[in-house]
N, CA, C and O atoms as a Tinker XYZ file with bonds, in Angstrom:
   480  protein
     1  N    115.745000   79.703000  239.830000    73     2
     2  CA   116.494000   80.927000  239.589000    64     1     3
     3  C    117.825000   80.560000  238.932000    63     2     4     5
     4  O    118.477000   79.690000  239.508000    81     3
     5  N    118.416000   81.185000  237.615000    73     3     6
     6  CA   119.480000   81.156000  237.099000    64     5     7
     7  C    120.487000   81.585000  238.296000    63     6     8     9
     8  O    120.276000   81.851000  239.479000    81     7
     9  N    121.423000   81.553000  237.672000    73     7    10
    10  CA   123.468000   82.448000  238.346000    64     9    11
    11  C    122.993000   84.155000  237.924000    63    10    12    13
    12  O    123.336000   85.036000  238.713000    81    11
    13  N    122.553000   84.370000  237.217000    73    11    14
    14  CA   122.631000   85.737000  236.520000    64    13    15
    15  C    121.385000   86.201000  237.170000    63    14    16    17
    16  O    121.037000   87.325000  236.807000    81    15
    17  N    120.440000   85.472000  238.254000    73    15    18
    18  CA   119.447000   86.166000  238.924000    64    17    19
    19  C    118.002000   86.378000  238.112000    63    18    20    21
    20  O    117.238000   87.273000  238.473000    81    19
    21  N    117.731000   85.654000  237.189000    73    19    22
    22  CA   116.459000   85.534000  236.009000    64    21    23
    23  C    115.641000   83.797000  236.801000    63    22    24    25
    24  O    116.200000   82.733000  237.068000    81    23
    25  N    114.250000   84.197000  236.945000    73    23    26
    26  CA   113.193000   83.146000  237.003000    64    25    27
    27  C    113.195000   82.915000  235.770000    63    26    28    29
    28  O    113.106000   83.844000  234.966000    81    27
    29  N    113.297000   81.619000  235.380000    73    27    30
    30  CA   113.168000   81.003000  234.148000    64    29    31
    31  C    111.531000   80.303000  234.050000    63    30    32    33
    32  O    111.201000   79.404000  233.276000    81    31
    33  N    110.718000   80.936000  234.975000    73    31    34
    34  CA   109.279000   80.726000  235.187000    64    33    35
    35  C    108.871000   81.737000  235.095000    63    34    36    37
    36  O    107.671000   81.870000  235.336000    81    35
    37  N    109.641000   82.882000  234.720000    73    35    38
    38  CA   108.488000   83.802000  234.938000    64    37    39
    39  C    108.525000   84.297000  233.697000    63    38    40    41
    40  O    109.547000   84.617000  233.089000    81    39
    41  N    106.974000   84.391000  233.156000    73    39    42
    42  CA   106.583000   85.024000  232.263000    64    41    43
    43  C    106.506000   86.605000  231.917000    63    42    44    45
    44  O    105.952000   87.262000  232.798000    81    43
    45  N    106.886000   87.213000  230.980000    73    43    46
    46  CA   107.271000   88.238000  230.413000    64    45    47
    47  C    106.432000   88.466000  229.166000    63    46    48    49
    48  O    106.314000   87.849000  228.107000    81    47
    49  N    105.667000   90.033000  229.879000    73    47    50
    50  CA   104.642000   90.245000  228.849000    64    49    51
    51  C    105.440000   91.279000  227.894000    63    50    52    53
    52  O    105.975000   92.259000  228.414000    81    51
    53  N    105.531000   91.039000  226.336000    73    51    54
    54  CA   106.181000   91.553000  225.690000    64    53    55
    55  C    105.484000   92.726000  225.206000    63    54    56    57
    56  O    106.120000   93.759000  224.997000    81    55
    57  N    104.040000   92.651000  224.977000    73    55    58
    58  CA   103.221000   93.223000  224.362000    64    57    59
    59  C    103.572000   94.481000  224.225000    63    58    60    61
    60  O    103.675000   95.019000  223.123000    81    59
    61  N    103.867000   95.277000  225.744000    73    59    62
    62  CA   104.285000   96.954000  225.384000    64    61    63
    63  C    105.150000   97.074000  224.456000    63    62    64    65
    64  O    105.202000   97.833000  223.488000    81    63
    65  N    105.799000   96.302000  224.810000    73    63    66
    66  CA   107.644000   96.150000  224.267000    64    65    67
    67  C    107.747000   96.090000  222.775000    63    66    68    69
    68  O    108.615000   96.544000  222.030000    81    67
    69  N    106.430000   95.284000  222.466000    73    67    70
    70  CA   105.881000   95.021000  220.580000    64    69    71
    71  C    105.268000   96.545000  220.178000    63    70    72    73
    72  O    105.736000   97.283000  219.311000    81    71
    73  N    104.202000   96.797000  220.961000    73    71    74
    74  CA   103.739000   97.865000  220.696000    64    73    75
    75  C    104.584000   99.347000  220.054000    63    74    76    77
    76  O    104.578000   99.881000  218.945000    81    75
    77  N    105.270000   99.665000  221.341000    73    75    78
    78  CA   106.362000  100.694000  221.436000    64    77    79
    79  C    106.900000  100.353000  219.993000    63    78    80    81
    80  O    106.417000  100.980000  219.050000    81    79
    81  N    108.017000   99.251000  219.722000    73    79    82
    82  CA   108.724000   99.309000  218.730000    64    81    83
    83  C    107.717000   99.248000  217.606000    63    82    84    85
    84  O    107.740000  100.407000  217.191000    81    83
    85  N    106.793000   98.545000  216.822000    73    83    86
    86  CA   105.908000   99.092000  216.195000    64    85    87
    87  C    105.621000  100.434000  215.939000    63    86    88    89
    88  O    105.448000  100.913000  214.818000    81    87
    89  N    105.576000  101.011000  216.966000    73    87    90
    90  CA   104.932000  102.549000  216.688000    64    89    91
    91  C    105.913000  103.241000  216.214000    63    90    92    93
    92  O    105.684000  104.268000  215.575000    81    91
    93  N    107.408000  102.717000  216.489000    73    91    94
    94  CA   108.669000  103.584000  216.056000    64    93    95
    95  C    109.315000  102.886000  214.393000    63    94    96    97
    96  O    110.131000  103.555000  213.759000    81    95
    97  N    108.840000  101.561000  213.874000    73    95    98
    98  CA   109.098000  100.952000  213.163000    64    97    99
    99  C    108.624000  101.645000  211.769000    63    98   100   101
   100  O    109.330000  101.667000  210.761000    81    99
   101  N    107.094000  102.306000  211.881000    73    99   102
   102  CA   107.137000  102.970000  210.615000    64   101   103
   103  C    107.799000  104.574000  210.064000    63   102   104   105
   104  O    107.713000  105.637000  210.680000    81   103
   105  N    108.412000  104.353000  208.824000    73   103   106
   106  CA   109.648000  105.401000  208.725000    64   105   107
   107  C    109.249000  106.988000  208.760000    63   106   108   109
   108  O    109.913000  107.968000  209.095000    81   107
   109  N    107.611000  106.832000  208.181000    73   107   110
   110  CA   106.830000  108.240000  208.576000    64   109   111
   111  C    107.305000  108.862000  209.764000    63   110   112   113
   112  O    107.849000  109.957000  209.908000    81   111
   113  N    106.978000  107.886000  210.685000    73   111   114
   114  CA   106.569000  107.952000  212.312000    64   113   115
   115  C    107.744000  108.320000  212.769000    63   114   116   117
   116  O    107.876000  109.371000  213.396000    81   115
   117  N    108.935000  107.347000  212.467000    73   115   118
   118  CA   110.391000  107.745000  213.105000    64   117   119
   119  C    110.756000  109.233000  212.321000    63   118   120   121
   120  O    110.943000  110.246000  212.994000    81   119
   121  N    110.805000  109.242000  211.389000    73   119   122
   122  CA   111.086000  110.865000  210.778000    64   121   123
   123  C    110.802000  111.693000  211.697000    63   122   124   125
   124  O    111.485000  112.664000  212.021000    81   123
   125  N    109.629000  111.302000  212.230000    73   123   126
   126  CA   108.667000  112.661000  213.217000    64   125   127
   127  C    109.435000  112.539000  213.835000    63   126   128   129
   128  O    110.433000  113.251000  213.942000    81   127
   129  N    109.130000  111.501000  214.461000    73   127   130
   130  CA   110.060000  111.585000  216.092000    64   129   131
   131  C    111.359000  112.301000  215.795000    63   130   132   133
   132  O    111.508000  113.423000  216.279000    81   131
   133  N    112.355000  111.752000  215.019000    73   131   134
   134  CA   113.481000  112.308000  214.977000    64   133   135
   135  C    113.263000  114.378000  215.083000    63   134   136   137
   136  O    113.685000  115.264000  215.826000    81   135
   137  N    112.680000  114.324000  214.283000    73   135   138
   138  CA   112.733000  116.184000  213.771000    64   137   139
   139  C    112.323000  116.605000  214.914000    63   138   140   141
   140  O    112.914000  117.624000  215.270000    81   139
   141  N    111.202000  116.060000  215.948000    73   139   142
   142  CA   110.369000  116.256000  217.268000    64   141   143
   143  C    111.376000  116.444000  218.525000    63   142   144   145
   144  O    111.221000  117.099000  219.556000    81   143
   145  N    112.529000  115.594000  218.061000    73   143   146
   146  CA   113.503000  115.070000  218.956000    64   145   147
   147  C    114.662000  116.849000  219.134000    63   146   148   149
   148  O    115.364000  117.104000  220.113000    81   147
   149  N    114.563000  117.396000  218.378000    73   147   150
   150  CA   114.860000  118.303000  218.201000    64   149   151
   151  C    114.064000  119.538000  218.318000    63   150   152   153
   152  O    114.422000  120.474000  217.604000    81   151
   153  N    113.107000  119.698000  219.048000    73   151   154
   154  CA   111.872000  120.667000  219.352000    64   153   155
   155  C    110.904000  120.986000  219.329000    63   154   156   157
   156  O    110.573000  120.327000  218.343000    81   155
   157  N    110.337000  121.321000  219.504000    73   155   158
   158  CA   108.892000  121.944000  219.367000    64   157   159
   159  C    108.578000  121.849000  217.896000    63   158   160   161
   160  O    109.305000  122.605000  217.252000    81   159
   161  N    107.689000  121.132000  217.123000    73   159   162
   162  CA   107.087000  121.826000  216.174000    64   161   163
   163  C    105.801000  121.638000  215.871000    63   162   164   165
   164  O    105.150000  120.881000  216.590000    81   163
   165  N    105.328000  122.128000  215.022000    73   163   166
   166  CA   103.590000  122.481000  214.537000    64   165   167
   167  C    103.386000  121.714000  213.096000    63   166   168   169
   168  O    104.192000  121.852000  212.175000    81   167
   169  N    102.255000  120.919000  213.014000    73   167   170
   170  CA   102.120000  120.222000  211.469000    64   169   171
   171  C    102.823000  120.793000  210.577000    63   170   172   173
   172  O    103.621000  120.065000  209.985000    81   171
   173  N    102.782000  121.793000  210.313000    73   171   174
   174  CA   102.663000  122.768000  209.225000    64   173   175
   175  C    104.541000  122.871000  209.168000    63   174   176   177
   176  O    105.205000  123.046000  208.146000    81   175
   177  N    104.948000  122.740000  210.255000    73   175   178
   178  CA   106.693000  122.628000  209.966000    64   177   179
   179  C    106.913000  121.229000  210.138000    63   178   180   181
   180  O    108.129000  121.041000  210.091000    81   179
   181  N    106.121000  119.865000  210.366000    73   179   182
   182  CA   106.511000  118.918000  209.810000    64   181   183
   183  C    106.319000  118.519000  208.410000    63   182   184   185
   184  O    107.008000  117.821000  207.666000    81   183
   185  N    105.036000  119.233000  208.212000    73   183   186
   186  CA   104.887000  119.253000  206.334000    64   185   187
   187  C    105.928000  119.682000  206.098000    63   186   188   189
   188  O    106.701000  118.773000  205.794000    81   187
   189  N    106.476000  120.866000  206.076000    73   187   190
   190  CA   107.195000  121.693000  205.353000    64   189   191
   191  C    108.738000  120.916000  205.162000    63   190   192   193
   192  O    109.220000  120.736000  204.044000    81   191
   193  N    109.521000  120.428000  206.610000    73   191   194
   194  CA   110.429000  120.033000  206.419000    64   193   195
   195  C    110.363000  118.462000  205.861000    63   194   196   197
   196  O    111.345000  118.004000  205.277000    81   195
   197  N    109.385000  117.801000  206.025000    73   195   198
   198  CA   109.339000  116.183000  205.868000    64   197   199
   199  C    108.912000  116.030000  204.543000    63   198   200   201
   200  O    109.216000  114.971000  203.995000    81   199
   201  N    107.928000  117.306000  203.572000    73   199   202
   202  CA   108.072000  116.946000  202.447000    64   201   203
   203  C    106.794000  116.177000  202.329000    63   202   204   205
   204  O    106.645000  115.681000  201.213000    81   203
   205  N    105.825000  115.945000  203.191000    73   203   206
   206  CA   104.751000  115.331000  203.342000    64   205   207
   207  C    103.370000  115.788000  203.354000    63   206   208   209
   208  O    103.175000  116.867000  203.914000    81   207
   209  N    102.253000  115.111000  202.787000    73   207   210
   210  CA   100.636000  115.579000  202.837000    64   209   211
   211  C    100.304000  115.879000  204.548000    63   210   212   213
   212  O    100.518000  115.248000  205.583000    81   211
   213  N     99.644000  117.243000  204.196000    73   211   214
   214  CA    99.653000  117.256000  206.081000    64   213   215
   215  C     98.775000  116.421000  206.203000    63   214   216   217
   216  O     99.210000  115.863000  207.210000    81   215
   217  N     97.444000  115.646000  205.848000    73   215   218
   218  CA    96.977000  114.879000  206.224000    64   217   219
   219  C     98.018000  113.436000  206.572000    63   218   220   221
   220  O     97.576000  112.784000  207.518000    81   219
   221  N     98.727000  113.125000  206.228000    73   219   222
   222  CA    99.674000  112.202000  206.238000    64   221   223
   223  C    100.595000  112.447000  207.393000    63   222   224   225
   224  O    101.328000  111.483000  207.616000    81   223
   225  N    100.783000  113.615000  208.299000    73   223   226
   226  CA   101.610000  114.371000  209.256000    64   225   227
   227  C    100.973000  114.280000  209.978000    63   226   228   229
   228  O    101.361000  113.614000  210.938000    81   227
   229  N     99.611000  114.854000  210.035000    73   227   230
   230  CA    98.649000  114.287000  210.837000    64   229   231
   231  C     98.550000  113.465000  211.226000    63   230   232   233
   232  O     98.932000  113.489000  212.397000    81   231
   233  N     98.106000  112.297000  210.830000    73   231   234
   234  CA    97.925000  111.379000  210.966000    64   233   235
   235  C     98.451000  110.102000  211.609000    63   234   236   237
   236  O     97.817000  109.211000  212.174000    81   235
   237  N     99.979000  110.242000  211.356000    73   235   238
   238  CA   100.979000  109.765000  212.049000    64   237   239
   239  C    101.343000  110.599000  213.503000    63   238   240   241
   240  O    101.579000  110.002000  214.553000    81   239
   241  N    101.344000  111.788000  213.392000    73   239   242
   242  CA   101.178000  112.634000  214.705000    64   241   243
   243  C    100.393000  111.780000  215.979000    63   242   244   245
   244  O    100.764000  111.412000  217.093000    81   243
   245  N     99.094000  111.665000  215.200000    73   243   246
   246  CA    98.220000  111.358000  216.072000    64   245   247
   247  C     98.159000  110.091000  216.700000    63   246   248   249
   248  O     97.659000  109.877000  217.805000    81   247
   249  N     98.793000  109.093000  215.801000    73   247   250
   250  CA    99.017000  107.719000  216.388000    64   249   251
   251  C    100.207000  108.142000  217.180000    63   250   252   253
   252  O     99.751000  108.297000  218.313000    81   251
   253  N    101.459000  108.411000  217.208000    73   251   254
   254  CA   102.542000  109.064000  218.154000    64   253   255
   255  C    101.626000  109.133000  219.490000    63   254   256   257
   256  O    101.763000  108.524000  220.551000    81   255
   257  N    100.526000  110.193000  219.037000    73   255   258
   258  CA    99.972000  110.894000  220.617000    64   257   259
   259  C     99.034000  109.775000  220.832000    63   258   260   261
   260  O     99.514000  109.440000  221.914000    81   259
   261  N     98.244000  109.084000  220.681000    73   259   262
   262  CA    97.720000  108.319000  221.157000    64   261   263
   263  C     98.537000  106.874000  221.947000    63   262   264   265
   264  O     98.017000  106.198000  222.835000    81   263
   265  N     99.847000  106.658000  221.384000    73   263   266
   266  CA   100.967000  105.720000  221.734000    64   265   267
   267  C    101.352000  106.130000  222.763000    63   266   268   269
   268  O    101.823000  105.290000  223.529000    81   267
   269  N    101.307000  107.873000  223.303000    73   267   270
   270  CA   101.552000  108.741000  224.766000    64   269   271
   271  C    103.639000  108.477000  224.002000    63   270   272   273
   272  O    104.356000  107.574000  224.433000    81   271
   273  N    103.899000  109.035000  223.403000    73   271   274
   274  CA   104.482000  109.180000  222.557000    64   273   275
   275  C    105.262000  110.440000  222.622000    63   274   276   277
   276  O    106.393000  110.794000  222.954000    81   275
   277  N    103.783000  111.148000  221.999000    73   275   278
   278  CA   104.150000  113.179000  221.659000    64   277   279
   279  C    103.012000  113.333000  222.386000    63   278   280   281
   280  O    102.088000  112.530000  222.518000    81   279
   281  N    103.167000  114.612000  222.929000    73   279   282
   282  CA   101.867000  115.568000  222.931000    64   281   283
   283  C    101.729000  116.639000  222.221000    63   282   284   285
   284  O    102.547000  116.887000  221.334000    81   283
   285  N    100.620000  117.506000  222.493000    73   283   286
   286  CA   100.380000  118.877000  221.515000    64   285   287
   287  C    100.173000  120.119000  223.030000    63   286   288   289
   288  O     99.435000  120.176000  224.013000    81   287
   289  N    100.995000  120.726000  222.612000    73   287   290
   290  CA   100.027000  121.949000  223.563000    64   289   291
   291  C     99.552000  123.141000  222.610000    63   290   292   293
   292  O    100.172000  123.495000  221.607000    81   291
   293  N     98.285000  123.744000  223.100000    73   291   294
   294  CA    98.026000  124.576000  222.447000    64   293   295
   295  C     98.433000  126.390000  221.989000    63   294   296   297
   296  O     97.726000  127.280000  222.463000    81   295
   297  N     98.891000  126.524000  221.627000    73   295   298
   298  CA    99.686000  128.101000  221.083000    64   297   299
   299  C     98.312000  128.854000  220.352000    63   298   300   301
   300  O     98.097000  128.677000  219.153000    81   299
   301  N     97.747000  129.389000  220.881000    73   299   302
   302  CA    96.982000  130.587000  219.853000    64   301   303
   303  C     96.325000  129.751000  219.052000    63   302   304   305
   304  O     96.469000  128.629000  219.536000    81   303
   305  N     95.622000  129.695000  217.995000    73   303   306
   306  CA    95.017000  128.587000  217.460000    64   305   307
   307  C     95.426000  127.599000  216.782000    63   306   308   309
   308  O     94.675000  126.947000  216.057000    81   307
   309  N     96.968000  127.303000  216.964000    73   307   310
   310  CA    97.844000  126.149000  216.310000    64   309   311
   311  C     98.391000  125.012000  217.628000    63   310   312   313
   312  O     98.199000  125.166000  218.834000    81   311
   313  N     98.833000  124.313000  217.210000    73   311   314
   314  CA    99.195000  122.855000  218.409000    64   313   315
   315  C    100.654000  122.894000  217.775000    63   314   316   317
   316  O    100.992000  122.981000  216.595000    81   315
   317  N    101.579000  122.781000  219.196000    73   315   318
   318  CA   102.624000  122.719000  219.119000    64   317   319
   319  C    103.013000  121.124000  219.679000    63   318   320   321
   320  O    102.466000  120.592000  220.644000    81   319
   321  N    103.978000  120.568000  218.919000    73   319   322
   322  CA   103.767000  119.038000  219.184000    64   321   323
   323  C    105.427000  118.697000  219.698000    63   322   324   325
   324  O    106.413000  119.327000  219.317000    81   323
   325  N    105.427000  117.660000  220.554000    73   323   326
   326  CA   106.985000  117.675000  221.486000    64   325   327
   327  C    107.018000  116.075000  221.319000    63   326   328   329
   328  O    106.304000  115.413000  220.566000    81   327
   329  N    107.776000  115.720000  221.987000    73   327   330
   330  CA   108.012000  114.261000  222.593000    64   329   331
   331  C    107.997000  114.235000  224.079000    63   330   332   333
   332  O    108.792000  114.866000  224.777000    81   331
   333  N    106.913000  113.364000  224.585000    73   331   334
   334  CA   106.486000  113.422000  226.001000    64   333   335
   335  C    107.422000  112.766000  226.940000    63   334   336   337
   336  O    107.266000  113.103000  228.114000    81   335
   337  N    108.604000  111.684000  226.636000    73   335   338
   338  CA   109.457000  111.202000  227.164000    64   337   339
   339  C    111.027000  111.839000  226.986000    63   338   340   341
   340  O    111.303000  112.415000  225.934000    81   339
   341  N    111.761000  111.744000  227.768000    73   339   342
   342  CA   113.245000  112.026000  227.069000    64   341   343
   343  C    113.777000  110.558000  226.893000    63   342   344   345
   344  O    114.457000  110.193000  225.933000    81   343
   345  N    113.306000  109.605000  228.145000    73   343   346
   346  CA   114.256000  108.388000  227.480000    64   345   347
   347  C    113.803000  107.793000  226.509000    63   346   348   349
   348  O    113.923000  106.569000  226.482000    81   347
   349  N    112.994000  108.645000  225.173000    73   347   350
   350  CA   112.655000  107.848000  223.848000    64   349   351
   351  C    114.195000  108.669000  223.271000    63   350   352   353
   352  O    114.686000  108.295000  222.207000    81   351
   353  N    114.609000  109.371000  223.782000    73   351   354
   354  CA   115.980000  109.563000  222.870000    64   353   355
   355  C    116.658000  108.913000  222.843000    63   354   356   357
   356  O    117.133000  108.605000  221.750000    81   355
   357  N    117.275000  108.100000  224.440000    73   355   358
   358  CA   118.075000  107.296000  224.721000    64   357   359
   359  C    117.467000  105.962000  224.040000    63   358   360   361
   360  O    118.408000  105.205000  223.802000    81   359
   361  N    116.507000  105.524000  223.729000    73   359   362
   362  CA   116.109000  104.363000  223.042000    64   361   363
   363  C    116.816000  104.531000  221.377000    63   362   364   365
   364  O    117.606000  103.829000  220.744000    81   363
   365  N    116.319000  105.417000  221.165000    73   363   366
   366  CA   117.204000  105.791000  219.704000    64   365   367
   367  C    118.011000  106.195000  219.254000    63   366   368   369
   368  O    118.223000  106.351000  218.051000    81   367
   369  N    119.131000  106.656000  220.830000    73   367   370
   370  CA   120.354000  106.531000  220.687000    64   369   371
   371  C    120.919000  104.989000  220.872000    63   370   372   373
   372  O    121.963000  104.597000  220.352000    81   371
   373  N    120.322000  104.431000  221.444000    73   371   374
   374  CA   120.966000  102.954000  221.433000    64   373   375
   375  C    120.695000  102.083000  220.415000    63   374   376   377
   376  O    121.176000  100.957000  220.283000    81   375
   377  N    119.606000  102.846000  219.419000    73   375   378
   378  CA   119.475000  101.907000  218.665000    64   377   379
   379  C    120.471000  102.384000  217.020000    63   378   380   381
   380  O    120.774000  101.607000  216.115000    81   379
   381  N    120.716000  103.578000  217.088000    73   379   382
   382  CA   121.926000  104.056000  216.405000    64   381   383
   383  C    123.198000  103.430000  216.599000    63   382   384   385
   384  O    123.916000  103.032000  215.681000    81   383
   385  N    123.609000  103.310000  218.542000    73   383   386
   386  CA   124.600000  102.632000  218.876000    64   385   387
   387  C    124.635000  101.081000  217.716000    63   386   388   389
   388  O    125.504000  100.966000  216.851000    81   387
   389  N    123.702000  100.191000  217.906000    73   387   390
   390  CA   123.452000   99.072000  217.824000    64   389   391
   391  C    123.851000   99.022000  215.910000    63   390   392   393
   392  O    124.742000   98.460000  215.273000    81   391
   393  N    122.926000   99.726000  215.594000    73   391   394
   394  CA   123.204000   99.946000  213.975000    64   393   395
   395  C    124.500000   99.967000  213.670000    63   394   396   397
   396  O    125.017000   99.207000  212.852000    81   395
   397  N    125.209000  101.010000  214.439000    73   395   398
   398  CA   126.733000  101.428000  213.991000    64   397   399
   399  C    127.396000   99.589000  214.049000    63   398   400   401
   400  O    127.589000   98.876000  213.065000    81   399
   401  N    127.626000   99.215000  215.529000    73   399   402
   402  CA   127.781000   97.946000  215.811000    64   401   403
   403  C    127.618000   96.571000  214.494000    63   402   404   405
   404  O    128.517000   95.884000  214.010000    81   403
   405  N    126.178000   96.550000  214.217000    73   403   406
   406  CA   126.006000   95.464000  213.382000    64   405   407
   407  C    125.769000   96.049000  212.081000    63   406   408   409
   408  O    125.283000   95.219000  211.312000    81   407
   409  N    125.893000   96.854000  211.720000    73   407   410
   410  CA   126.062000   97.392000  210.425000    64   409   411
   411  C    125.327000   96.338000  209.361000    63   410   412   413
   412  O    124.275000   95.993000  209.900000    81   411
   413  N    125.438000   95.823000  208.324000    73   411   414
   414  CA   124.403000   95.802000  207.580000    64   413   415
   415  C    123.588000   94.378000  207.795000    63   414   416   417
   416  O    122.955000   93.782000  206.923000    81   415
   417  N    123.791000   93.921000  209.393000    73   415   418
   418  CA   123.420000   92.777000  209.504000    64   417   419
   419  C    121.712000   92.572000  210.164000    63   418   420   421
   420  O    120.822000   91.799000  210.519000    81   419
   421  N    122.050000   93.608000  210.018000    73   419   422
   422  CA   120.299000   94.216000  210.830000    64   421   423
   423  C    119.624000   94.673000  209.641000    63   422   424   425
   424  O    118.725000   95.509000  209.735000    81   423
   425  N    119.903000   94.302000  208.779000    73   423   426
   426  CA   118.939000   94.638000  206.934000    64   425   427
   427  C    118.694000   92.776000  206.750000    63   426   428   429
   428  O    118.114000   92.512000  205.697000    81   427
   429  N    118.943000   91.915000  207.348000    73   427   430
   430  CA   118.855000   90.768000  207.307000    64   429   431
   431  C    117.048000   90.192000  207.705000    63   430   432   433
   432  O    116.122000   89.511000  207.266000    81   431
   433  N    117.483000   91.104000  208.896000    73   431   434
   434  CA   115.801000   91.027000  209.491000    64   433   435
   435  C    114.387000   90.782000  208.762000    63   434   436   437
   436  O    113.494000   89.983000  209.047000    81   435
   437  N    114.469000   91.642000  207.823000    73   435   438
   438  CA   113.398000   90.854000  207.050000    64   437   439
   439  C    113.293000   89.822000  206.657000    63   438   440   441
   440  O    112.288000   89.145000  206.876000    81   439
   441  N    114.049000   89.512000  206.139000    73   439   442
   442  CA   114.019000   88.058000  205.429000    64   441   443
   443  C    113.358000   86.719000  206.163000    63   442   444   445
   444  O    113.120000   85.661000  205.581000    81   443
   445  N    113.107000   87.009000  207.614000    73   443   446
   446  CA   112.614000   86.020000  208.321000    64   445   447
   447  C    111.237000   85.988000  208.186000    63   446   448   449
   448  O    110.609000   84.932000  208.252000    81   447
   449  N    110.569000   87.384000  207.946000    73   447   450
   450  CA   109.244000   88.015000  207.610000    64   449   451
   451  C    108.185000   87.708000  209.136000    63   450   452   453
   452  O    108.671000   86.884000  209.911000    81   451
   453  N    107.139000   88.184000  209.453000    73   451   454
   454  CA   106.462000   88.560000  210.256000    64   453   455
   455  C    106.072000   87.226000  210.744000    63   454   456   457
   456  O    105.483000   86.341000  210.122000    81   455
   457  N    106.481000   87.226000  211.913000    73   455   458
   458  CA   106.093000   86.016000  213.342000    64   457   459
   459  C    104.802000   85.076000  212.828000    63   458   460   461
   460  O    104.658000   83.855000  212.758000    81   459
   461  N    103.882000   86.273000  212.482000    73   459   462
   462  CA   102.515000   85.773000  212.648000    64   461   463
   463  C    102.571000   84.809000  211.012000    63   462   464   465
   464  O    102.206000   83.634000  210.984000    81   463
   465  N    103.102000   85.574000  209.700000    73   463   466
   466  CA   103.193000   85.008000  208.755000    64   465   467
   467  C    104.014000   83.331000  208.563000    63   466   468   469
   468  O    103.831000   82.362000  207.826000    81   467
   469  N    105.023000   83.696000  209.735000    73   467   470
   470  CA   106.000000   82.401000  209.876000    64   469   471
   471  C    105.191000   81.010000  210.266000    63   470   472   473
   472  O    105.444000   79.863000  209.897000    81   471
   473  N    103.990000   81.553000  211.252000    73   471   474
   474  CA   103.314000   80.078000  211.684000    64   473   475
   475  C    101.910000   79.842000  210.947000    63   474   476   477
   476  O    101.078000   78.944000  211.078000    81   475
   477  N    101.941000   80.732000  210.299000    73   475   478
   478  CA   100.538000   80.692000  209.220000    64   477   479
   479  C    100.470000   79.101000  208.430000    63   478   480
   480  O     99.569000   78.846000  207.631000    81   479
């Protein structure tokens, strides 16, 4: 056991932790969320405001809801789509925090390019 109270034996499964940010990493996906983050809406007003193929709204919707992400409830014969957590706000308020903080040093990130590509 460290001073700071951490097993330095114990293993830490990251996987959700990859997953989650993945699912928020593509800019489609975060758009949603963001506009979602702000209420209730229906494909047809994420087309409208995002500027996007509803198949393409869709589609990303649906990975969201399958991530347990968003859900849909049903309205009359349209699906009204939310965000199923509130602390996904607080995740993306901290990650705004963090942005403000390191400002353009977090555009660096790529340049290291993908884990899996690094040990290829």
């Amino acid at each position: 056991m460290t001073p700071d109270g951490h097993d330095p034996n114990c293993v830490v499964d990251l996987g959700p932790a990859v997953a989650l940010f993945r699912s928020l990493a593509d800019p489609t996906r975060l758009a949603i969320v963001h506009e979602l983050a702000r209420g209730e809406r229906r494909i047809v007003d994420l087309t409208k405001t995002l500027g996007w193929a509803q198949s393409t709204v869709s589609a990303h919707v649906a990975c969201l809801r399958d991530c347990g992400l968003v859900e849909g409830r049903p309205v009359g014969r349209q699906m009204l789509y939310r965000l199923t957590r509130p602390e996904l706000l607080t995740v993306l308020a901290a990650a705004e925090d963090l942005l403000a903080a390191t400002g353009n040093a977090v555009a660096l990130c790529p340049v290291y390019g993908d884990e899996q590509e690094a040990t290829a």
